[in-house]
N, C-alpha and C positions, 0 to 999 in steps of 0.2 A: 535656296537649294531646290533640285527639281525632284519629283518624288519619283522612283524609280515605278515602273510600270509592267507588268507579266500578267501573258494572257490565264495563266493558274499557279497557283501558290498549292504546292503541299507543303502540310505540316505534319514535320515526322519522316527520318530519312532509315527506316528501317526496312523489315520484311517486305512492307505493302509499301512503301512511301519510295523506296529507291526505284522499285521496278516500274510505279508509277508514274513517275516522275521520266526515266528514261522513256516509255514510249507515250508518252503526253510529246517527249520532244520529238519521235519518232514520224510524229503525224504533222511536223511543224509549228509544233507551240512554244512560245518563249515559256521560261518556267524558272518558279523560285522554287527549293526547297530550303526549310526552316527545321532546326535542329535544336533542343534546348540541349543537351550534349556535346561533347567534342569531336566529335565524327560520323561516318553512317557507323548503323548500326550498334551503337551503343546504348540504346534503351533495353529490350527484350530482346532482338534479334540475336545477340552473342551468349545467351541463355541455352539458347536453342539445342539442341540433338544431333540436328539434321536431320533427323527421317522424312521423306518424302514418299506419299501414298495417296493415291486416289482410291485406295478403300474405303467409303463411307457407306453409311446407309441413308443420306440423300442426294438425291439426283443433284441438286447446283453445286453440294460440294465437290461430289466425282468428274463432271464438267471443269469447273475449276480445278483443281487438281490435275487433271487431263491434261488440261493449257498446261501448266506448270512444269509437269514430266515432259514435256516437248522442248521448254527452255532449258530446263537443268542437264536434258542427256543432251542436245547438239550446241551447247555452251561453249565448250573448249575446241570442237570443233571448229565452229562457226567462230569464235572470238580470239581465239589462240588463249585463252587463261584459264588456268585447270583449278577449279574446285571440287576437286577432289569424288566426281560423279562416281556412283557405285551400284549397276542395277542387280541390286541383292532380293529385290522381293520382300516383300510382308508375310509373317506365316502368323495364324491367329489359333490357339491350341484350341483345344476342347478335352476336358479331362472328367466334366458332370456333362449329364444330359442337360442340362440348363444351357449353356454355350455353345452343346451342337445342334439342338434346337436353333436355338438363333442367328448362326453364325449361316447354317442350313437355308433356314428361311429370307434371309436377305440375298442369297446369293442370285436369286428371280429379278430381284431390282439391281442390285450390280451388274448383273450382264445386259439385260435390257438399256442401261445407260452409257452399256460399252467399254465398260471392265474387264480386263482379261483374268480372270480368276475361277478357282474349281475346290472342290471338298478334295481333297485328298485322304487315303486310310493312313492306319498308323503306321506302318511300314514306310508308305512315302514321308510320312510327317518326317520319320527319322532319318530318311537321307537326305532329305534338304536342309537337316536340323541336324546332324548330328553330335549327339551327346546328349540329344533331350532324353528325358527322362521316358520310360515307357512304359512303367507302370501306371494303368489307368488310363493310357492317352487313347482316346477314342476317334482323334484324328483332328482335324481343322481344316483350313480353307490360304491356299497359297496365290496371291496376285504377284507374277514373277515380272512386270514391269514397272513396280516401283521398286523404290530405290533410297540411296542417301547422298548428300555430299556435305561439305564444309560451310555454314551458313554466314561465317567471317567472310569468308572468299569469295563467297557469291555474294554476297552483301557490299564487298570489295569490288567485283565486277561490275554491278549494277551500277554503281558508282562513278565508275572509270569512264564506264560505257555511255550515261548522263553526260559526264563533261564534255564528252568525244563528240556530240551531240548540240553542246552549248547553255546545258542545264546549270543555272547557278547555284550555289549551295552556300548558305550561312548557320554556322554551327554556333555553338553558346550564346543564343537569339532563343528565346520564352516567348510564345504569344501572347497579348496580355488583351486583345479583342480582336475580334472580327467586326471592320467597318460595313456597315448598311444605312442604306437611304431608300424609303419607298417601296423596302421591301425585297431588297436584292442587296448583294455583295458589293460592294465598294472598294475594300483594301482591308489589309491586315496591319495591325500595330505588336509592336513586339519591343520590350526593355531597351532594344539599342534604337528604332528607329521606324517608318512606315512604309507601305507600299501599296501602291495601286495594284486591283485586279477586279476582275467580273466575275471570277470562279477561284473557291476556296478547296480544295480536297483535303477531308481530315483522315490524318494515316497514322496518328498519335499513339495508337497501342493503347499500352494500361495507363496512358492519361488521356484520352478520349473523351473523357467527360470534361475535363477543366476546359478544355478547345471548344467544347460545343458550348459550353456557358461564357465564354469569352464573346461568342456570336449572339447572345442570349437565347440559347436555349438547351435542351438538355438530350444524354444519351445514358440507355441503361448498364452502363460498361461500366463492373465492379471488378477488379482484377485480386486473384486468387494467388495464392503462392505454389509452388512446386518445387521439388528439386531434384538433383542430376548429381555422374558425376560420372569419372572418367579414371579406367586402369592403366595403368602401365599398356606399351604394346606388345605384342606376342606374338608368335606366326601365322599366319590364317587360316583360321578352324571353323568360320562361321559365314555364309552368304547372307541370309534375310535377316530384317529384326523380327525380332520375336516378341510378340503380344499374348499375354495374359489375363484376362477380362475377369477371371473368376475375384469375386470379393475377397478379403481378408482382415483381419483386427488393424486398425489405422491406413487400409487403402483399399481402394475399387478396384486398380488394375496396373501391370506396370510392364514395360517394354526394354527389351534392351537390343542391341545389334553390335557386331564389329565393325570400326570404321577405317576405311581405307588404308591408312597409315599402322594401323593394328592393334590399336586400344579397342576397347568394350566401352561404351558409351551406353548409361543406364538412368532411368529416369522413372518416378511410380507419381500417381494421382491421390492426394491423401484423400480421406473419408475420417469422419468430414473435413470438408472444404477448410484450411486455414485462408480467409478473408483478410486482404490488406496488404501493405506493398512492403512488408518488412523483408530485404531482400538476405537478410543474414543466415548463412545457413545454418543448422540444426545439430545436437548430438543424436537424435531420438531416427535422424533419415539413415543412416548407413547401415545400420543393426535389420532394423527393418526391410528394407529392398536385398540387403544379405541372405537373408533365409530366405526369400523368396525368391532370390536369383539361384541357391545354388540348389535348393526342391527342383526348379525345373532341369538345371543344367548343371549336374554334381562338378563336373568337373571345374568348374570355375573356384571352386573353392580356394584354390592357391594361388587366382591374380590379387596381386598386388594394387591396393586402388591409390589415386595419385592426390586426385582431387575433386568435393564435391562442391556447390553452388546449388541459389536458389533463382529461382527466376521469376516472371508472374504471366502469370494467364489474365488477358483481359476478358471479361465472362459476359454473357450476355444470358438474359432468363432461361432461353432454352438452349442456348450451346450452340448457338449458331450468328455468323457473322451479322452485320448490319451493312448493306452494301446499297446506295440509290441517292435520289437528289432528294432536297428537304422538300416541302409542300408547303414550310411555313417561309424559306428566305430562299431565293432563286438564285442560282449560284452558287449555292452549298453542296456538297456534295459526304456521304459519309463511307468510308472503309474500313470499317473499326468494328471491334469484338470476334478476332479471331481466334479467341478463345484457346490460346495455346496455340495455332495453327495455322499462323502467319507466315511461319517459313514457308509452309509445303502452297498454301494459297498463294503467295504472295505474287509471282508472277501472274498467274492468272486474275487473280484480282485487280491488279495494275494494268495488266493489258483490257479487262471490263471495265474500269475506270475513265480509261484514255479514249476507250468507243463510247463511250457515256459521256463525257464532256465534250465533245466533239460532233455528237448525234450523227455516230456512224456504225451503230449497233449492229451483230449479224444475228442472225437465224441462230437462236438457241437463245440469246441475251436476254429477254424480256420473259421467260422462264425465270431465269435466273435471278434477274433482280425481284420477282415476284417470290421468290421463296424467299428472299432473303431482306426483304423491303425491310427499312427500320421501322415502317408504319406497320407492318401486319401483326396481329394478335399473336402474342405467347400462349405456348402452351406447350407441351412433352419435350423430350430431349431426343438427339441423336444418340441413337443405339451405341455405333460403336467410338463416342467422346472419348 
């Protein structure tokens, strides 16, 4: 039998790994993707929120991110398939001097990177927010070009749009090594069978490590849990999501927004960290994100919630992605440790990927993979994780 041959193999057909994979074909490359799952997006991808934000407080995140908001708003235009795009904005509160301190002080590097965002007083906070609470609010910061949409659907898009393309896709297929000879890429082995390539893209999410020791080597991608969960719909009362940054007993921060279709979609960051992929969800998350959803926004008090879930954040030391080729096996390539933030990355990251394998990088790229190298030294976290 002949061993089937592709000029790049991603592993992992989710956030990063569908959109990757689609313009890998875009640029003319034959392409596998490998699935240890039953479809796209069945790892983390379906966890997801949906918020989409190029708010960060570093420059390669906001970049990417940038790229991303340009796929997600002209999506349905350009493809005809609605994922449910929502440009609602991000509103980030400040209710201690601690948060408008900081929230203040990054907005110098936001707009320098080409962020459309501004402090707003509390008066505005409250008409873009209405129902937040106003006691105390000393105001935040609103970037009215991001957004949300459905990460099923766009995950489903990505997808379609691959096949459309010529992209093949093998689901319930495990990696079980990445072949190398002399120091480069050779082919991938996987439970059912092998395959030749010269270039491996690891897009695996919160199994990103077992892929990278499949090639013998290793990545710092420990995945965290988190959980979400979703109300009944209701009539539309709300544009932006809403972040909360201020600490509290069993979390750091937590976000919620309306989503298109008219449920509240709400998700909180515990403190600390529950480490490990145990993906079951909790008695201890609903109680908690409850008081702290309805302190900010009283009136929520009487939606009804339908259903919660856990998901996992694949983490990297400092909270920020691992994006570049290896230095130890050529042909490798890593997109992993999105650290919860694969969705809103993910096209952008997929489209720096495909100019990375390809070696047709643009003006800004090589920034970009320098902040985010997997070689560079750890150290601090992004401000607003």
């Amino acid at each position: 039998m002949t061993t089937a041959v592709f000029d790049v193999i991603v592993i992992g057909a989710g956030s990063v790994g569908m959109p990757a994979a689609m313009r890998l074909a875009e640029k003319g490359m034959k392409v596998l993707v490998l699935d240890q799952f039953a479809s796209p997006g069945q790892g983390s991808n379906k966890a997801a929120i949906g918020g989409i934000r190029a708010t960060h407080s570093s420059p390669a995140k906001i970049k990417l991110c940038l790229d991303s908001l340009g796929t997600f708003s002209t999506w349905k235009e350009e493809r005809g398939w609605d994922i449910e795009w929502t440009r609602g904005g991000y509103v980030f509160v400040a209710y201690r001097p601690e948060e408008e301190r900081l929230l203040k002080d990054l907005l110098v590097l936001q707009k320098r990177a080409g962020l459309a965002i501004d402090w707003l007083d509390p008066d505005a906070i409250a008409a873009v927010s209405p129902g937040i609470r106003r006691e105390g609010l000393l105001g935040g910061t609103f970037s009215p070009e991001d957004g949300s949409a459905s990460p099923m659907r766009s995950c489903l898009g990505f997808y379609r749009r691959a096949l459309e393309l010529g992209v093949e896709c093998r689901f319930n297929e495990r990696v079980t090594s990445i072949m190398r000879r002399k120091g480069r890429v050779v082919g991938v082995r996987t439970d059912k069978g092998g395959y030749a390539t010269g270039c491996v893209v690891n897009a695996a999410g919160a199994w990103a490590r077992a892929v990278a020791q499949a090639g013998g080597m290793d990545v710092p991608v420990v995945p965290d849990c988190h959980e979400a969960g979703i109300t009944e719909a209701v009539a539309p009362f709300l544009d932006p999501m809403l972040v909360d940054i201020r600490p509290a007993p069993g979390s750091a921060n937590f976000y919620f927004y309306q989503h298109k279709p008219g449920q509240v979609v709400f998700c909180i960051t515990p403190n600390p960290p529950i480490v490990g992929s145990d993906r079951r969800e909790t008695s201890a998350y609903l109680p908690m994100i409850a008081r702290r959803m309805v302190d900010l926004m009283p009136k929520l008090a009487n939606l009804k919630v339908r259903r919660t879930w856990r998901g996992l954040y694949p983490m990297t030391p400092d909270g920020a992605p691992l994006i570049g080729k290896s230095p130890h096996l050529e042909g490798y390539i890593d997109a992993v440790g999105m650290c919860g933030q694969g969705y809103m990355l993910g096209p952008g990251v997929g489209a720096l990927v495909a100019r990375l394998a390809t070696d047709s990088l643009q003006p800004g790229d090589a920034a970009v993979l320098e902040e985010l190298s997997p070689s560079r030294v750890f150290g601090g976290a992004e401000a607003l994780k």
